[in-house]
N, C-alpha and C positions, 0 to 999 in steps of 0.2 A: 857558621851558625847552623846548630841541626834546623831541620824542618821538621813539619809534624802534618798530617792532611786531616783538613776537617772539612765537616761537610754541612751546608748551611741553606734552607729552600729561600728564596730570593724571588722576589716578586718579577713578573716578564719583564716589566720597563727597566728595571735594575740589569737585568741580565742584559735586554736590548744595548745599555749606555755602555756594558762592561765590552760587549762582541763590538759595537760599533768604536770604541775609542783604542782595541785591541788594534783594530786593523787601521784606523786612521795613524798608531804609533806604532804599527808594522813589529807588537810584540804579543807573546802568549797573554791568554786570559789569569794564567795565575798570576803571571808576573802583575798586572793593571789592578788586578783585587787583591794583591799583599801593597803595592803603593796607596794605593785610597785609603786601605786600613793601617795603615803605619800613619798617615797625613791624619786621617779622624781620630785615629786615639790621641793623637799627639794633642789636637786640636780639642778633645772633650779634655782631655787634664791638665791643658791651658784655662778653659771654661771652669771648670770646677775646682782651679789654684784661686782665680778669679772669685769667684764666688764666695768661696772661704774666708780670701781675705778682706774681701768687700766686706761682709756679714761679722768681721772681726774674730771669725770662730780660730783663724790661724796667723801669724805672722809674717811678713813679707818675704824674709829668709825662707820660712817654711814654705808660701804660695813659689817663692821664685824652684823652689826644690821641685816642689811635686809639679809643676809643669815641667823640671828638667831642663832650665833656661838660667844666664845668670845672671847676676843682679842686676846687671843695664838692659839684659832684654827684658825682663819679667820690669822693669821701671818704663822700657818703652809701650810695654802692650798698654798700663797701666795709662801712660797718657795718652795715648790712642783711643782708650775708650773713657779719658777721659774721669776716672776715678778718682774720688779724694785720697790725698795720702795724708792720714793721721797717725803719723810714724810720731810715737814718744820717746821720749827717753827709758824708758821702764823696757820697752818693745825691743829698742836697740842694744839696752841692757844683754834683755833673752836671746838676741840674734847672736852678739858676740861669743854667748856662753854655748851657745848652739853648735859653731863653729870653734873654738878654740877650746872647750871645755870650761866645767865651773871654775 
């Protein structure tokens, strides 16, 4: 995978957490601030597949896509927190077509 360096001002206690967990996992700072941010995006496009499909604006198929999970984990987060599923038939319809084509 190339890498690319960016640079980003980060508030002291931020940086304090990254140098202190740096040394408690006996690894470099980049390396601890490319995991947390692999972990939070993962974790905001879990939240915003969530939301989506909650709000009905996307399909289950679609929310399970764009968090990049597949259909039994994006079902498990789903009861985890508990969500209704108002999965129809019309919905399951657009998932099939989504997937296999019209």
């Amino acid at each position: 995978m190339a890498t690319e360096t960016v640079a980003a001002r980060l508030p002291e206690e931020l940086v304090f957490q990254i140098e202190s967990t740096a040394d408690e996992m006996q690894e470099e700072k980049s390396s601890i601030i490319r995991q947390a941010l692999e972990r939070g995006l993962k974790q905001l496009a879990l939240e915003r597949a969530l939301e989506l499909y909650r709000s009905g604006k996307i399909t289950f198929w679609k929310a399970a896509s764009l968090a990049k999970l597949t259909l039994w984990e994006f079902l498990e987060e789903v009861k985890q927190r508990k969500i209704s599923l108002p999965y129809t038939l019309e919905e399951a319809r657009k998932d099939i077509a989504d997937v296999f084509g019209p």
